[in-house]
C-alpha positions in Angstrom: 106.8 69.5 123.3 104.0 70.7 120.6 103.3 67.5 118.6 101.5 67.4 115.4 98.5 65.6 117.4 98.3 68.2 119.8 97.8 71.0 117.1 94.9 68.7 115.3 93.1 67.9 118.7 93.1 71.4 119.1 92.1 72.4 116.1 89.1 69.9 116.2 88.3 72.0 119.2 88.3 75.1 117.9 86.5 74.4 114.8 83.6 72.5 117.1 83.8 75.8 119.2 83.2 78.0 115.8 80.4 76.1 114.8 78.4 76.2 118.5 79.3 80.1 118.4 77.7 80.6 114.4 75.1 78.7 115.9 74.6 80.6 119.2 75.0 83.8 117.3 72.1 83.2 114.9 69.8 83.0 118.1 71.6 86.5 119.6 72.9 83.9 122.5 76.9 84.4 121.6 79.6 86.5 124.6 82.0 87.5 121.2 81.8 90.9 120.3 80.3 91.4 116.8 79.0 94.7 115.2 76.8 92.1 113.1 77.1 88.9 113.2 78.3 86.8 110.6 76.5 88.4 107.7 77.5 91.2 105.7 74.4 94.2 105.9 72.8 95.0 102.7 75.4 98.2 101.1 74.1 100.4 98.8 76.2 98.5 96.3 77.7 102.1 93.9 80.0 99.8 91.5 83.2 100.0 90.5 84.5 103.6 90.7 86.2 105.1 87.6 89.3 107.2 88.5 90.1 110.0 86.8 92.3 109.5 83.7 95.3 111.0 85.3 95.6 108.5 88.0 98.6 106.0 87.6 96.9 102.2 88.1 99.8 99.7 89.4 97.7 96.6 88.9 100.7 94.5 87.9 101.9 95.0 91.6 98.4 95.3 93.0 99.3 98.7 93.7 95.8 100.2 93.4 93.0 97.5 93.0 92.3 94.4 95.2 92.4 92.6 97.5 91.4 89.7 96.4 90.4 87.7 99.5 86.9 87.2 100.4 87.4 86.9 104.6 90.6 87.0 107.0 90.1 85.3 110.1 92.7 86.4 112.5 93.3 83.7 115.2 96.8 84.3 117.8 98.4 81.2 119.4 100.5 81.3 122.8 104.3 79.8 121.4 105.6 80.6 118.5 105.6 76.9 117.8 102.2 76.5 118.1 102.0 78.9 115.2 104.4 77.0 112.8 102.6 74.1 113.4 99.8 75.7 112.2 101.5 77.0 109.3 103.0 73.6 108.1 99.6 72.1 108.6 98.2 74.8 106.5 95.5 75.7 109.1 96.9 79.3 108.8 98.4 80.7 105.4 100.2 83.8 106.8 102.6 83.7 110.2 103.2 87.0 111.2 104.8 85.6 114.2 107.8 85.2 112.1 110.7 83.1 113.0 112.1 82.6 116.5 114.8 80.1 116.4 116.7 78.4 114.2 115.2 75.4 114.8 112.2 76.6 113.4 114.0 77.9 110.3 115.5 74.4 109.4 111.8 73.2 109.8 110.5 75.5 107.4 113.2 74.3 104.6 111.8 71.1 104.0 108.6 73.1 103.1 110.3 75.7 101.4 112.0 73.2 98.8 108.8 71.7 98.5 107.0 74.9 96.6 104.7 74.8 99.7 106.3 77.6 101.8 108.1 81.2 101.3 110.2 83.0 103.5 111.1 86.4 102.6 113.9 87.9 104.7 115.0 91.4 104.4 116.3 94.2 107.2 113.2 95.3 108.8 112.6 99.0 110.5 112.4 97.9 113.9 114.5 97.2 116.7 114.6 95.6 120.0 115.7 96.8 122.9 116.9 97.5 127.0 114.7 100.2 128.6 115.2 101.6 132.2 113.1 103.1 134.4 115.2 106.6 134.2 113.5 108.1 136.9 114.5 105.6 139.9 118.3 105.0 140.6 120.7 104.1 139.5 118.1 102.7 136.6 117.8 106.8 136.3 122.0 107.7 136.3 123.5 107.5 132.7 126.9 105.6 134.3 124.3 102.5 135.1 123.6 102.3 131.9 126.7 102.7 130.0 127.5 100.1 132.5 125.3 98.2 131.2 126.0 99.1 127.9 129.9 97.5 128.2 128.3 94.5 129.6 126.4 93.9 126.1 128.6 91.9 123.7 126.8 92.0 120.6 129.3 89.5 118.8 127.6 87.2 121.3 124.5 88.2 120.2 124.9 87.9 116.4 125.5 84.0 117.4 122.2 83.5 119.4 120.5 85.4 116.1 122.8 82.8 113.7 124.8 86.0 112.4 121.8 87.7 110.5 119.3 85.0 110.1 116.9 85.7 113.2 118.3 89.7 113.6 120.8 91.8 113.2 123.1 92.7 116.3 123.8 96.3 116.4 123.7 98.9 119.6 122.9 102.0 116.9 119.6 104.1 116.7 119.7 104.8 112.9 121.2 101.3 111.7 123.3 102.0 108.5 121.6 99.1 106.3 118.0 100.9 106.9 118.7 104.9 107.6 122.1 105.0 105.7 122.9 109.2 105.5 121.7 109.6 109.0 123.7 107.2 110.5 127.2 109.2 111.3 130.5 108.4 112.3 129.8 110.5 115.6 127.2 107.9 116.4 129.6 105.0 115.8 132.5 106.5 118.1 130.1 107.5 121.1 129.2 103.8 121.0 133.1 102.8 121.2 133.8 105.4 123.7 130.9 104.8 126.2 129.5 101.6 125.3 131.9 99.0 123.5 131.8 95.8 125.0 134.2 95.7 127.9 133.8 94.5 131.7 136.5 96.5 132.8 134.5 99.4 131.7 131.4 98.5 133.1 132.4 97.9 136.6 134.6 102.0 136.1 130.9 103.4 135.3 129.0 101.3 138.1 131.7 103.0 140.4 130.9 106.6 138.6 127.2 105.4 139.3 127.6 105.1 143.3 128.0 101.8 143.4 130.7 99.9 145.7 132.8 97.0 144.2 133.3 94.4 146.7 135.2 91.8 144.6 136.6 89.1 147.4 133.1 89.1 148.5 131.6 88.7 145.4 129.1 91.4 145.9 128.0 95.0 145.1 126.8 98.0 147.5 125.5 101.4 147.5 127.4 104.2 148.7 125.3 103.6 152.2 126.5 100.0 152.4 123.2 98.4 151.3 123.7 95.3 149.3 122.6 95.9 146.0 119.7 93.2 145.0 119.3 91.6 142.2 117.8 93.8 139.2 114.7 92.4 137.1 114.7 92.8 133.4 110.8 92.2 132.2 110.6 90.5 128.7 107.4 89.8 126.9 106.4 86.2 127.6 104.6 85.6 124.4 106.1 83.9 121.1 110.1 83.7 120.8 110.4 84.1 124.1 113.3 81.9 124.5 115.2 83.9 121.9 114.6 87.1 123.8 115.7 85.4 126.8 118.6 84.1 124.6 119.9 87.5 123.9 119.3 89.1 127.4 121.1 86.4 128.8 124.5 87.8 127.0 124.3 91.0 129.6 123.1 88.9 132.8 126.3 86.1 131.9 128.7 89.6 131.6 126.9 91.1 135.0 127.0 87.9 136.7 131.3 87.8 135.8 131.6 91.0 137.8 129.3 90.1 140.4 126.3 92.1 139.1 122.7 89.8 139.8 120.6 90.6 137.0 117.4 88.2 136.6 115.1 87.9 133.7 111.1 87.9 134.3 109.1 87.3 131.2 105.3 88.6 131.4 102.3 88.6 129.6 102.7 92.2 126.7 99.6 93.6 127.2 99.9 93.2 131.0 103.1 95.3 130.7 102.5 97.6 128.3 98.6 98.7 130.6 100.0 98.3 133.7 103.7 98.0 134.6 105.1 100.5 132.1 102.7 103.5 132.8 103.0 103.0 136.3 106.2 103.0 136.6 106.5 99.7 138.2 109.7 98.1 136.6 113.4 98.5 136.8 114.5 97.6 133.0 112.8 96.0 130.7 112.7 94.4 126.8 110.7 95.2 124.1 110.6 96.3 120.9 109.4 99.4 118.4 108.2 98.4 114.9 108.8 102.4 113.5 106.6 101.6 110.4 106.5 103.3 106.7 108.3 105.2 105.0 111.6 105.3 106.4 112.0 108.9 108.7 114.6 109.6 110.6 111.8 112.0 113.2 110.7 108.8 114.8 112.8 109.8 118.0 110.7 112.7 118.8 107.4 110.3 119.5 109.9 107.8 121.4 112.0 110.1 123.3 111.0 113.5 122.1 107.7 115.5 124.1 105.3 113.3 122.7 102.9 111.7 124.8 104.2 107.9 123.9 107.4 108.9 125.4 105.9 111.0 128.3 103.3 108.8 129.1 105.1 105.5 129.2 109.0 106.1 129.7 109.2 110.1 130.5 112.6 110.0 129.3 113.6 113.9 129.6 116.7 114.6 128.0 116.1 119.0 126.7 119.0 118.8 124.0 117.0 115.9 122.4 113.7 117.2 122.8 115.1 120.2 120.9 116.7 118.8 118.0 114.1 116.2 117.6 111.4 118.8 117.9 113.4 120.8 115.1 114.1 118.0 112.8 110.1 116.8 113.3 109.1 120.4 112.3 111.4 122.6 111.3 114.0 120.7 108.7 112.9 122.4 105.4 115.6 120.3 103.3 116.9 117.1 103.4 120.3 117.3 104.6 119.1 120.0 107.4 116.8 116.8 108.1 120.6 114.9 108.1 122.5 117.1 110.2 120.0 116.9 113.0 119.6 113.1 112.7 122.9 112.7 113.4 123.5 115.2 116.2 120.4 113.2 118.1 121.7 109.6 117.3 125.2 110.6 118.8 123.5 112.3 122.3 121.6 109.2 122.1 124.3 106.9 122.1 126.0 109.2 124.7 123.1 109.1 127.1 121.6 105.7 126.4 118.1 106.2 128.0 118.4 102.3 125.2 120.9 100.0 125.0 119.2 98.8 121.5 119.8 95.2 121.2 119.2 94.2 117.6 117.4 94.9 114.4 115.2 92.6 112.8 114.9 91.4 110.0 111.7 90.4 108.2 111.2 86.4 108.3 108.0 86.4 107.7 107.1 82.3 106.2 103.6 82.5 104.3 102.4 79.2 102.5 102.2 79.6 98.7 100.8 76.3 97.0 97.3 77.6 97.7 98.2 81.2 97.5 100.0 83.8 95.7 100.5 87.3 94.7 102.8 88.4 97.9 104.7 91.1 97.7 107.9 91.6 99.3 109.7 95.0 100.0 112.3 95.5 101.8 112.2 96.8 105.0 108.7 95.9 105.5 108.9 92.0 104.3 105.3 90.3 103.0 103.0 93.1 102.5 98.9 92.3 103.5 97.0 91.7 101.9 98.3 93.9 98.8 97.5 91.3 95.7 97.3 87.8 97.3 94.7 86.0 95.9 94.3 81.9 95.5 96.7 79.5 93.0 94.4 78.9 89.9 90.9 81.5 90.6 91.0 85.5 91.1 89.2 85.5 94.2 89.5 83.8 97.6 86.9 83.0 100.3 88.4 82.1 103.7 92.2 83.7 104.4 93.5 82.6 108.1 96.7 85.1 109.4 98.3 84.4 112.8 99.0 86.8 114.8 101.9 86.0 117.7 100.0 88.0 120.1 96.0 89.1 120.8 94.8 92.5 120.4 94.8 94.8 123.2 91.9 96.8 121.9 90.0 97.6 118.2 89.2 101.0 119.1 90.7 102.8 117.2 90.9 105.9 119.8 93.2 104.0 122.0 95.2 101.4 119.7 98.9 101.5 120.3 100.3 97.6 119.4 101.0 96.3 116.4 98.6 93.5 116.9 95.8 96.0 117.3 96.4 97.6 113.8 97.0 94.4 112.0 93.3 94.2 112.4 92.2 97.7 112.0 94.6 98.6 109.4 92.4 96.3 107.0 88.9 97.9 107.8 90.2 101.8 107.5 91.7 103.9 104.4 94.3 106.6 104.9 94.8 109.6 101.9 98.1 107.9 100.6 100.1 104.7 101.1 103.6 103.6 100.9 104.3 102.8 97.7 104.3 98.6 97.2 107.4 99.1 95.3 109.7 102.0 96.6 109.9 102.3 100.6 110.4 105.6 100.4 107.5 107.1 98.2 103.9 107.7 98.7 101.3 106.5 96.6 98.0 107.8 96.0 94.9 106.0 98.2 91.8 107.6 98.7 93.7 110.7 97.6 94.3 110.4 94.1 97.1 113.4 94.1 98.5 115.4 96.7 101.2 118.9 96.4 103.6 119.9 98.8 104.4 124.0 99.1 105.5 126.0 101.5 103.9 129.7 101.6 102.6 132.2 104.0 99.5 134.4 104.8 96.1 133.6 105.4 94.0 130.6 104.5 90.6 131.5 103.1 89.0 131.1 106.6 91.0 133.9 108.2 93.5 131.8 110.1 97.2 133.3 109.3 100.0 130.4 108.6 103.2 130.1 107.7 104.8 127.1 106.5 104.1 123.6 104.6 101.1 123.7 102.7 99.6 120.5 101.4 95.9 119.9 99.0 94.9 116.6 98.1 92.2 115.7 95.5 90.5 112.7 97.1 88.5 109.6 94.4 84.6 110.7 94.1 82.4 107.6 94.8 84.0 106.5 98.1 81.6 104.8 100.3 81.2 104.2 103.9 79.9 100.9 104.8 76.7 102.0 105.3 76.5 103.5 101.6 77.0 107.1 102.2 79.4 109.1 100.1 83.1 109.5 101.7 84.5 113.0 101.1 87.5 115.5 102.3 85.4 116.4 104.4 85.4 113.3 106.7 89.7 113.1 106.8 89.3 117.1 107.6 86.8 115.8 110.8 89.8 113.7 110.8 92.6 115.6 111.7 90.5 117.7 114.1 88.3 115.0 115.9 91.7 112.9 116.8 93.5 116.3 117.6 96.8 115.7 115.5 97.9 119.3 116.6 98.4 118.4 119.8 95.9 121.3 121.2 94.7 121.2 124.9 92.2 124.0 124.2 90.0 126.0 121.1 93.4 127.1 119.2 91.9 130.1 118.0 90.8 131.2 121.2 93.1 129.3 123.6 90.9 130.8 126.8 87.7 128.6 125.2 87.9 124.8 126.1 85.8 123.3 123.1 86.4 123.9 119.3 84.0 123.3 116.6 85.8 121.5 113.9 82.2 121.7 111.6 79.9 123.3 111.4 77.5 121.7 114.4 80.6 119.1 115.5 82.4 120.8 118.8 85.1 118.9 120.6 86.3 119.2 123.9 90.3 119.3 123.1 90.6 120.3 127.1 89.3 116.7 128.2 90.6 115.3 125.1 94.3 116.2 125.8 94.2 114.5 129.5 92.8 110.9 127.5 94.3 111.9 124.4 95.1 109.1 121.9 98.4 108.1 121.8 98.7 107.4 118.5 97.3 110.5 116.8 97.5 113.0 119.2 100.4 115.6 118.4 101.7 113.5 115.9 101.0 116.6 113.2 103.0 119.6 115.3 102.7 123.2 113.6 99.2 122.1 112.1 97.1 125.5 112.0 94.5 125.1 109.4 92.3 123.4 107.1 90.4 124.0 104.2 87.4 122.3 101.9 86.0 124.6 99.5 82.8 124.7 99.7 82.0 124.1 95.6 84.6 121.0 96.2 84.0 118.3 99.2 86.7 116.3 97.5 89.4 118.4 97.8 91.4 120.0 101.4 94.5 121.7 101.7 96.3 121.4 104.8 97.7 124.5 106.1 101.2 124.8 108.8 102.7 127.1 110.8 106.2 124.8 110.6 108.3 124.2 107.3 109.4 120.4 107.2 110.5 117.8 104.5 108.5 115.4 107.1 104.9 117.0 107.6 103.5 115.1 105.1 104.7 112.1 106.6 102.5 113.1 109.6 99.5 113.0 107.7 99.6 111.0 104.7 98.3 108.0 106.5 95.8 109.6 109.3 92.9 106.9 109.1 89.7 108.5 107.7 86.5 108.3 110.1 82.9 109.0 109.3 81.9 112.3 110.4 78.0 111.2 110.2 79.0 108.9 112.7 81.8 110.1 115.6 80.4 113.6 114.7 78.1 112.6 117.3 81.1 111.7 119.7 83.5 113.2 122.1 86.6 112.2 121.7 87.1 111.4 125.5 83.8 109.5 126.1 84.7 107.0 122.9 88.0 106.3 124.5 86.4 105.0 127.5 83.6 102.7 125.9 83.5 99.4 125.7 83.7 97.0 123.3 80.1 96.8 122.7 79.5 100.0 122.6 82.2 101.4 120.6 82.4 98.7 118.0 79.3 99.5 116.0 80.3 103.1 115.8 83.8 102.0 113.7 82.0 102.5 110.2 84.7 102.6 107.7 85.4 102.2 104.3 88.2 100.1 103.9 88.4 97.3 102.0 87.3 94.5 105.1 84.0 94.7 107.4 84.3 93.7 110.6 82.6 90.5 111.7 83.1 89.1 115.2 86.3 89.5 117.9 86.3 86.8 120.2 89.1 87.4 123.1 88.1 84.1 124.7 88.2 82.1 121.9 91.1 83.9 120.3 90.0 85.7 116.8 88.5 88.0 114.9 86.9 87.8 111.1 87.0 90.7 108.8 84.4 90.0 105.7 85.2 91.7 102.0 83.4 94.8 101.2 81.7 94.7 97.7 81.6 98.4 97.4 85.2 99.5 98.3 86.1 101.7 95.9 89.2 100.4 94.6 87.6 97.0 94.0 88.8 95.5 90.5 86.5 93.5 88.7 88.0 89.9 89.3 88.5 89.1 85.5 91.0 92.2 84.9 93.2 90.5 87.5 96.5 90.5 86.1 
């Protein structure tokens, strides 16, 4: 049991261990990693930008100025009741851990009634789910897993999440309350047919699978009369792990009733997600995808589709699905083209199960609010951070703390794939547009201060033909990097190019050439970068062909494709932007392999946070305010 005592004593140690590390680091004596220590470098401070006249400013819902905090200190804790001990206790203000039991839940009411705490709950875009290993049997033969499919009683689960509270039980891939039009009835009768909760049906399909019922001995064989062991489902052992454990167990009870030994092994994430996943060395496991902002239905072609999060984790291979997600990525020019696909994929999906999704979350995310305010919620993404929060009573805050339920597996940006990762880096970059902080589904201008969509055909004015979506975007003038120098188009066009978002594995202009120079003087391997590409960025913008910055106008590109889709936007609207000055200098390839050290002072950004120190050992990281982010708002126009 966590007491209260526990949590001080540690935090007396951690706070003693702070101040021996800002001490150690002022002599250069400190094994953190810090691009410069605890002191913000002397910017060439620009001012407050003026945007153009035309440009909407939301300030009411902090929209487009802030934030308002002066540091975030990012600290992650081991049990997710470590971190609402920490919340009660007010050593953290932000518990992104969210809620993992209902115990916890009833603990946070005192606090709530109190005015001290806020929990905002809504359905949240994510899901969590069964995964198999589809390339070893019977883990690889769809009767397995509509076997274990019937064995999933999701009535059961909705009482282990307290009928809504902790999640939302539901085996669909586009769940109605979140995707609503691309849900179908389809979807809904392939789950009845192949998948409704029923033992009966489960041991038919193990026996479709190859499997030999051997019920007066209690046991299973294969169709050589080996005993079938018992299967391992990996779960994450970080926070909530009971819960996840609680849900599982609903399918090992239902195997274990028809003589099916399923066991559960929690391990640590990040161990799984570098090691045991891309090697292949699991036999089902449990996880989760958070599918992000705005709502779009072409998230199955990066999770299932030929995308290299799908080939180089899972390698699920299913050509109907690669097809119609590839189509509906790139090729759906109206929205209910966009529909009819959705729906034919969600019904193969729910045929072919290379999932059994387990539930949908819901966004209980508990943030103290008696020494801050200004949260936003919006549903499905829950407290947004750090939008307008700012302290009860004064316009600007000094020292914000956010808990995280798990570490960061890396900052470099190159490589970053979790959650955790861009919770810190999502602070220290911009992106052209943003969701909107009050409508999921629309963008909202960022560095970008407009954007149009077209679709048109010919050739852009540097001779490369195209044939498709056409997008320009007018970026803010007076941007700055940290380092003072200007931020232009012509940074997010090294953007698109440096991190590959085409997908290309050679010059695409001259496919026979390995290198292409994406500036003038800045040449990039894409043949090395496509065998290390990053998983995040690579691909993600099929059917780009072109770019354009006029040369009389570095604020302004238009974005040229050879593909006509209501989503291609959505593949670029929130492509971080990265100084050319600086990763100009850098292959691709060769930053995804550096360390920590090396590749940390090369992350100059402009975003509205600086980063400070990362300590793995000790557990955080510190982002400090920039003064000269260009959407600061003088404090005493705070609304």
């Amino acid at each position: 049991m966590y007491t209260k005592e526990d949590f001080l004593k540690s935090v007396a140690v951690l706070v003693a261990l702070l101040v021996t590390l800002s001490i150690l680091g002022a002599v250069g004596v400190t094994n953190q990693v810090s691009a410069q220590g605890a002191y913000l470098p002397p910017y060439s401070i620009y001012g407050t930008p003026t945007p153009p006249s035309n440009v909407a400013v939301l300030n009411s819902t902090g929209e487009y100025w802030g934030p308002y905090i002066g540091s975030i200190y990012f600290t992650w804790f081991t049990t997710s009741e470590a971190i609402i001990e920490a919340l009660v206790n007010n050593y953290i203000q932000y518990d992104a851990g969210g809620v993992g039991s209902i115990q916890q839940y009833n603990q946070l009411e005192a606090y709530v009634k109190a005015g001290e705490v806020a929990i905002n709950e809504t359905p949240a875009n994510s899901f969590g789910y069964l995964g198999f290993n589809v390339h070893v049997y019977p883990f690889s033969n769809v009767h397995f897993r509509r076997a274990i499919q019937h064995l999933t009683n999701y009535q059961a689960i909705a009482s282990v999440l307290y009928n809504g509270i902790l999640g939302i039980a539901s085996p669909y891939y586009y769940l109605p309350q979140v995707y609503g039009q691309y849900f179908s009835p389809q979807e809904q009768q392939a789950y009845q047919k192949y998948g409704a909760y029923n033992t009966t049906a489960a041991i038919q399909e193990l026996e479709l699978a190859g499997l030999v019922d051997h019920p007066a001995q209690g046991y299973w064989t294969f169709s050589n009369g080996t005993r079938v062991p018992t299967f391992t489902i990996y779960t994450s052992s970080g926070t909530n792990v009971q819960l996840r454990e609680q849900v599982l167990s609903v399918i090992t009870n239902a195997a274990a009733s028809i003589n099916l030994s399923i066991q559960i092994v929690p391990v640590n994430f990040n161990t799984f997600v570098d090691t045991l996943l891309p090697t292949g060395n699991y036999e089902m496991y449990n996880i989760g995808w958070i599918l992000g902002a705005p709502v779009n239905p072409s998230w199955v072609y990066y999770i299932f589709g030929p995308y290299p999060l799908n080939t180089y984790y899972q390698d699920y291979t299913n050509e109907t699905v690669w097809d119609l997600s590839t189509k509906l990525l790139t090729q759906a020019a109206t929205y209910q083209e966009a529909t009819q696909l959705a729906q034919q994929i969600g019904t193969i999906l729910q045929e072919d199960l290379p999932y059994v999704i387990l539930d949908w979350g819901v966004n209980l995310i508990p943030v103290r609010v008696d020494t801050w305010k200004g949260y936003i919620s919006e549903p499905p993404y829950g407290q947004l951070f750090p939008a307008n929060i700012h302290p009860i009573n004064t316009t600007f805050g000094t020292l914000y703390r956010f808990g995280q339920p798990q570490a960061p597996d890396t900052l470099n940006l190159y490589i970053a794939t979790t959650l955790y990762d861009f919770q810190i880096l999502g602070n220290e970059y911009t992106t052209p547009l943003q969701v909107s902080l009050n409508n999921p589904v629309q963008l909202f201008p960022y560095a970008a201060y407009n954007y149009t969509v077209s679709a048109g055909a010919g050739v852009t004015p540097n001779g490369h033909p195209y044939n498709g979506t056409v997008v320009t975007m007018n970026f803010l003038p007076n941007q700055v990097w940290w380092d003072g120098v200007p931020v232009t188009a012509l940074d997010y066009n090294f953007s698109l190019w440096w991190l590959d978002l085409g997908g290309f594995s050679s010059d695409p202009y001259n496919p026979s050439v390995q290198t292409i120079e994406i500036d003038p003087g800045v040449i990039v391997n894409y043949t090395a970068e496509s065998q290390n590409p990053g998983l995040e960025w690579f691909g993600a913008a099929t059917g780009l062909v072109a770019t354009y910055v006029p040369p009389n106008d570095p604020y302004q590109i238009t974005i040229y494709f050879n593909t006509t889709s209501v989503f291609n936007i959505l593949n670029i609207y929130g492509v971080p932007i990265l100084p050319e000055h600086i990763l100009g200098k850098v292959q691709p390839a060769s930053f995804a392999s550096e360390s920590a050290s090396q590749y940390l002072p090369q992350e100059l950004f402009s975003g509205p946070y600086v980063f400070g120190a990362w300590s793995s050992s000790q557990n955080y990281a510190q982002l400090y305010y920039f003064p000269s982010y260009f959407l600061s708002k003088p404090v005493h126009l705070l609304d």
